[in-house]
C-alpha positions in Angstrom: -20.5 81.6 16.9 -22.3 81.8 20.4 -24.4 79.2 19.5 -21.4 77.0 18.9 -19.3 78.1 21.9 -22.7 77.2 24.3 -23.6 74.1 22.7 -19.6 73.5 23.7 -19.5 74.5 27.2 -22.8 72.3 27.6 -20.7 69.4 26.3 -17.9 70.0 28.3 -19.8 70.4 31.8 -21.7 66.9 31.4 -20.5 64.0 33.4 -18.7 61.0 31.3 -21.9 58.9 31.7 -25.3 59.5 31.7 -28.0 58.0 33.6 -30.5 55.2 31.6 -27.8 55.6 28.3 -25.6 52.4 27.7 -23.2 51.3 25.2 -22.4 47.6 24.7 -18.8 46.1 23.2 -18.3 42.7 22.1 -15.3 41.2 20.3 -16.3 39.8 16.9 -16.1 36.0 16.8 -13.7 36.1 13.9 -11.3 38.4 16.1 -11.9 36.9 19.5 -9.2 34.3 19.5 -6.3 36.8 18.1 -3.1 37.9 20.5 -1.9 41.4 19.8 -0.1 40.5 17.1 -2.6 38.8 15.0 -4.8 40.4 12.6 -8.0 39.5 10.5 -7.5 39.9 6.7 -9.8 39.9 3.9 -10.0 35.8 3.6 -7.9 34.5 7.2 -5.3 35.9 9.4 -2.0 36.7 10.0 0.3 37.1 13.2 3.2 39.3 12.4 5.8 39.7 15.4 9.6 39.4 15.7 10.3 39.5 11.9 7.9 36.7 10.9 4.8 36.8 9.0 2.3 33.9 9.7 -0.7 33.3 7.6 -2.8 31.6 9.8 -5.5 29.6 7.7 -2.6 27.5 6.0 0.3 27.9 8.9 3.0 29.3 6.2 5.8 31.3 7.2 7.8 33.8 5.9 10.5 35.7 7.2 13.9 37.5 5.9 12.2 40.3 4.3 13.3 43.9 4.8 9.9 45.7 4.4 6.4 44.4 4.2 2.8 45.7 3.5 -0.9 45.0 3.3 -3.4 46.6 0.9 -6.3 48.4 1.8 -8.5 45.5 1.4 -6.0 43.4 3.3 -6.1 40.9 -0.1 -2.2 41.6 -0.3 0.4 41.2 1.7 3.8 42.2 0.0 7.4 41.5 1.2 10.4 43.5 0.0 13.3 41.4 0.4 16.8 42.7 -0.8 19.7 40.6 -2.1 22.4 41.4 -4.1 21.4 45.4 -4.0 19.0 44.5 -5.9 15.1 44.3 -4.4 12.7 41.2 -4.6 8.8 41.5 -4.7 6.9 38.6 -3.1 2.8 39.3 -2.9 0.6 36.4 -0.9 -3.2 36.6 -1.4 -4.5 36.7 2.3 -4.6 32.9 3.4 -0.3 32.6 2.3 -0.6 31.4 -1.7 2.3 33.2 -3.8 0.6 35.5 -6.1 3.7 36.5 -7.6 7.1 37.3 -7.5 9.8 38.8 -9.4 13.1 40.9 -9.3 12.9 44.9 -9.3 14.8 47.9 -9.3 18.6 48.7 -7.8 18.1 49.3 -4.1 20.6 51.1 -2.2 19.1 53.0 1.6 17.6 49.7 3.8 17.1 52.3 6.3 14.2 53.9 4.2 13.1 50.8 2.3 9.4 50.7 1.9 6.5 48.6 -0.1 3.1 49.4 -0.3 0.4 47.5 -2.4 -2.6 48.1 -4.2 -5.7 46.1 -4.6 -4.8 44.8 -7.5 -1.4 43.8 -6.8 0.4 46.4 -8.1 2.8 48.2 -6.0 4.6 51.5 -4.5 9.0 50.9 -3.6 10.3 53.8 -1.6 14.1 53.8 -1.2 16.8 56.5 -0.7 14.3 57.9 1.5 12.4 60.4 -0.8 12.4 58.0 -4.2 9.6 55.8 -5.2 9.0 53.5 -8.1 5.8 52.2 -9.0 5.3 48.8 -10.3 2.4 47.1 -12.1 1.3 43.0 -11.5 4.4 41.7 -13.8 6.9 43.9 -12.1 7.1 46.5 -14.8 7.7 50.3 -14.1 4.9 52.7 -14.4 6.6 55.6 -13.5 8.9 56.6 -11.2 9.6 59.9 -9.1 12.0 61.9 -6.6 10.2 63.6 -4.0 13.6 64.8 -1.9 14.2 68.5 -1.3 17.5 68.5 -1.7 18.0 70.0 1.3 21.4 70.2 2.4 20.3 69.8 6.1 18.6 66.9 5.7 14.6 66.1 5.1 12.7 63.2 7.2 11.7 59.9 5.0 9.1 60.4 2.7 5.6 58.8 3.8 2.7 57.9 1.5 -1.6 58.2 2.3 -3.3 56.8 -0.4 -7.2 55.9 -1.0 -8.8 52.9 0.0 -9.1 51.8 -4.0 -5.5 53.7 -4.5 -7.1 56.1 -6.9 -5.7 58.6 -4.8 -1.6 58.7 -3.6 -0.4 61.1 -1.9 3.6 61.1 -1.5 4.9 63.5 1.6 7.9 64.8 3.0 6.8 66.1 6.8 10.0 67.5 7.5 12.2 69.5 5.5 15.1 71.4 7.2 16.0 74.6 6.0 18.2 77.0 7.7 17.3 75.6 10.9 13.1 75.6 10.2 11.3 72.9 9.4 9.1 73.1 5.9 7.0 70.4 4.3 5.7 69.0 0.6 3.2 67.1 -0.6 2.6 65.6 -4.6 -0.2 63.4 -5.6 -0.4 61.0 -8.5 -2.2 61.9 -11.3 -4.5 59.7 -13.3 -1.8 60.0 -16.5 1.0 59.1 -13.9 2.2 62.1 -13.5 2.9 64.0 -10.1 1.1 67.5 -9.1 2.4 69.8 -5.8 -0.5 70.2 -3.7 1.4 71.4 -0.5 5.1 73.2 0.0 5.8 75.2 3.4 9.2 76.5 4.0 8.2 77.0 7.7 5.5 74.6 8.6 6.1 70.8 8.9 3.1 68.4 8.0 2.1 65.7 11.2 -0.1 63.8 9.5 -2.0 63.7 5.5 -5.0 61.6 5.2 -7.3 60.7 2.1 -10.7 60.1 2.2 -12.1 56.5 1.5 -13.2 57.7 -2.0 -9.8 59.6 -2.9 -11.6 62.7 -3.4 -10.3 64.7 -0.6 -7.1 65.2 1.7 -6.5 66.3 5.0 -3.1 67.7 6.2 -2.1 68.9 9.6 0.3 71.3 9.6 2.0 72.7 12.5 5.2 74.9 13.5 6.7 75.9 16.7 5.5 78.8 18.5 2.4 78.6 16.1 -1.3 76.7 16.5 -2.1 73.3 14.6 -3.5 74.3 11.0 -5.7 71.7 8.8 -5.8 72.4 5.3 -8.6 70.8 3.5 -8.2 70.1 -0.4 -10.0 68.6 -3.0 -7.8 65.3 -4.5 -6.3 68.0 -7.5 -5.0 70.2 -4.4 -7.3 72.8 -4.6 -7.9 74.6 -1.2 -11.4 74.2 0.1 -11.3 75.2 4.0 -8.7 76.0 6.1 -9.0 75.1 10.5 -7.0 76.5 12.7 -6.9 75.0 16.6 -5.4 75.6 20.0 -5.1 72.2 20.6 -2.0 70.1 19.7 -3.7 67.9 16.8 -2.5 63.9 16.4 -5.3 62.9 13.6 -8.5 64.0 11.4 -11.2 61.4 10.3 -13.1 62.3 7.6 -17.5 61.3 7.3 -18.1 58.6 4.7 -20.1 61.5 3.0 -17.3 64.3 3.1 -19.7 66.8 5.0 -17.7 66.7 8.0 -14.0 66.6 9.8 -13.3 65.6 13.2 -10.2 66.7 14.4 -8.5 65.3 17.4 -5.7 65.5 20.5 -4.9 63.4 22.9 -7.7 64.6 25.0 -10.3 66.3 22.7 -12.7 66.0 19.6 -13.7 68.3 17.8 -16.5 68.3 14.9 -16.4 70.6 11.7 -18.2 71.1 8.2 -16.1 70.6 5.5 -17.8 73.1 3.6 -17.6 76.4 5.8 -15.4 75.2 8.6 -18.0 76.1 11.0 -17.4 74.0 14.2 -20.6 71.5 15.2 -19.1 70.8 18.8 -16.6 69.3 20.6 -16.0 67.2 23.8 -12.9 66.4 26.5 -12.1 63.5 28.0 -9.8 62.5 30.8 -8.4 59.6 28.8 -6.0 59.6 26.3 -7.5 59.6 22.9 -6.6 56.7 20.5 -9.2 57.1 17.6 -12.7 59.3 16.9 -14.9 59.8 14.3 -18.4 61.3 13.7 -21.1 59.9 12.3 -23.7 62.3 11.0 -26.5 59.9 10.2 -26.7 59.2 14.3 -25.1 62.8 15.1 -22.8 60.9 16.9 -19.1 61.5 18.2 -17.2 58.0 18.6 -13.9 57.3 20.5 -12.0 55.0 21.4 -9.4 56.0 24.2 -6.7 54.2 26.1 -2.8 54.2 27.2 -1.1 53.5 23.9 2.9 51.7 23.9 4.8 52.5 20.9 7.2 49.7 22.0 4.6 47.1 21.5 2.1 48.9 19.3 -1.2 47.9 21.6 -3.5 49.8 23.6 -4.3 49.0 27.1 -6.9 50.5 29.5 -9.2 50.6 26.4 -12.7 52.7 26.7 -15.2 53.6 23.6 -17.0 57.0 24.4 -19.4 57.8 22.6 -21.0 61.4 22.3 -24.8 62.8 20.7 -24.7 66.2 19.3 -28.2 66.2 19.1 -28.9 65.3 22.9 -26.4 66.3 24.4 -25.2 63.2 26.4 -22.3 61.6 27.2 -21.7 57.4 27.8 -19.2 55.2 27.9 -17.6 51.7 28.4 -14.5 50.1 29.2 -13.3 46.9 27.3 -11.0 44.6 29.6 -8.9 43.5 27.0 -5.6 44.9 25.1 -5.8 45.9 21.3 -3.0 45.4 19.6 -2.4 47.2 15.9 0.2 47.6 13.3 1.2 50.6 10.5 0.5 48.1 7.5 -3.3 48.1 8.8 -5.6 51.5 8.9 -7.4 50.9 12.1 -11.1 52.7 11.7 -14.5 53.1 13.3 -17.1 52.6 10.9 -21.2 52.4 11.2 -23.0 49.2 10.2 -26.5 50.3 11.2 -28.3 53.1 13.2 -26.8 52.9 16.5 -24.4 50.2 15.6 -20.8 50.8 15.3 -17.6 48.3 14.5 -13.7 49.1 15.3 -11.9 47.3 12.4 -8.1 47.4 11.7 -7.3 46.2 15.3 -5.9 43.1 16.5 -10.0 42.3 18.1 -12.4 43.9 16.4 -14.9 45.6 18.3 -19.1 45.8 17.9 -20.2 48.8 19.1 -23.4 49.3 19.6 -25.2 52.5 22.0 -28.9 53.5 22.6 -27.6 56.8 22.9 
């Protein structure tokens, strides 16, 4: 414990940059000609703004669609277009060729409409706000579920986290009212298609749930007025296997590619844990408002990327990657001139590539990171 609050305080008295350290940022050539609206998928790009989706390697576009979505490995995109009251699937492979399409389920709540594909085109339908259907390549049902509460006070529209290969899906309601509290629930889907609880609070609302890259572990952040930010850590069956509790008000977690380590996150600090005994490893402030971090424990190394962020237009502006050794104890950083742009449909990450080397991916420019830190 004194060993972590020092190594701490030493973090938090060093300046932001650090003589004879250096970290370099270049816009990937693939990215460098995108506006804020324009995103690179798995094979092309697409610009999606005002209602329109254009796929930029064959200049097709589609519009009229009431919800859309992109897979994890941005093959997919999928449009959810209602007519009739009833719902129509389109799916486009990533350069605007029609994969499929076909007629689904009875639709009724716009409002809460959502799609969300999988890798290999099959798909997730939310509607009524808390009911989902689940729909293979041919447009048959799966399985289908009801995640509402039933409160009679209302509950907020159920969101989904899911795995990058979907092997994990987590289905959430963060807010549940109940005589004037706010609770929470969580279900994943099992391998037989069935749904397990993994989370129910009749006082504490969930902020955010993420699943690891491999779908073997999820992160909650819970939170309740008057009380700190809690993370609950579970394996992907629910089980608990640490609990964190912070002083700081908590927008997002990141998990290592190895699932040693958590970093936790504000809008002005990082903090690094082990998975395994919640013991903290450090943590850092900044002035700027924090946009993404992670840690990377083959460098030891804290990565964030900071900036002014507009929910009106979905970009960042002001943008600076700080990055932050463990090991050293040193501190640089460097601003980027440009504006990032980034949209719900695409999980924006920081990922290594090599010792030292660093790429933001998700964003409307990508960014190569690289520090001698």
């Amino acid at each position: 414990m004194i060993v972590n609050i020092f190594r701490t305080l030493i973090f938090l008295l060093l300046p932001i940059s650090v003589m004879g350290q250096s970290i370099n940022l270049n816009v990937t050539t693939s990215t460098s000609n995108n506006n804020r609206s324009t995103f690179l998928l798995k094979r092309g790009a697409v610009t999606i703004n005002n209602g329109q989706i254009q796929f930029q390697q064959s200049g097709k576009t589609v519009d009229g669609y009431t919800a859309y979505g992109i897979s994890p490995d941005k093959s997919i995109v999928s449009l959810l277009k209602w007519s009739g009251g009833t719902g129509h699937v389109v799916l486009f492979n990533s350069k605007g060729d029609t994969l499929t399409a076909y007629p689904t389920i009875t639709m009724a709540d716009r409002t809460s409409f959502g799609i969300y594909p999988f890798n290999n085109g099959d798909i997730l339908l939310r509607d009524k706000i808390a009911d989902f259907t689940f729909c293979n390549t041919f447009g048959d049902i799966i399985t289908n579920m009801s995640n509402s509460s039933k409160s009679k006070e209302g509950e907020a529209i159920s969101e989904v986290s899911m795995s990058s290969g979907g092997k994990t899906v987590v289905i959430y309601s963060p807010k549940i009212k109940h005589n004037g509290t706010l609770g929470s629930k969580a279900v994943v889907k099992r391998s037989d298609n069935r749904f397990e609880n993994v989370f129910y609070s009749s006082d504490r609302y969930l902020k955010d749930v993420t699943v690891s890259k491999d779908g073997n572990m999820i992160a909650a952040i819970t939170s309740a007025k008057g009380s700190r930010d809690k993370v609950l850590l579970m394996d992907k069956y629910g089980e608990n296997l640490t609990n964190i509790t912070t002083k700081v008000n908590l927008k997002g977690v990141s998990l290592s590619e190895n699932g040693k380590y958590i970093a936790l996150y504000s809008s002005s600090r990082v903090m690094v844990y082990s998975v395994t005994d919640g013991d903290r490893l450090g943590s850092t402030s900044f002035r700027n408002p924090i946009y993404l971090a992670h840690y990377f424990p083959e460098d030891h190394l804290i990565l964030a990327l900071t900036g002014d962020y507009s929910k009106a237009a979905n970009a960042l502006g002001n943008v600076a990657v700080k990055a932050i050794s463990l090991t050293k104890r040193k501190i640089t950083d460097k601003d980027f001139s440009g504006i990032l742009g980034f949209n719900k449909s695409i999980e924006s990450r920081l990922i290594h590539t090599s010792k030292g080397h660093y790429k933001l991916i998700g964003a409307s420019k990508e960014l190569e990171i690289s520090t001698n830190l």
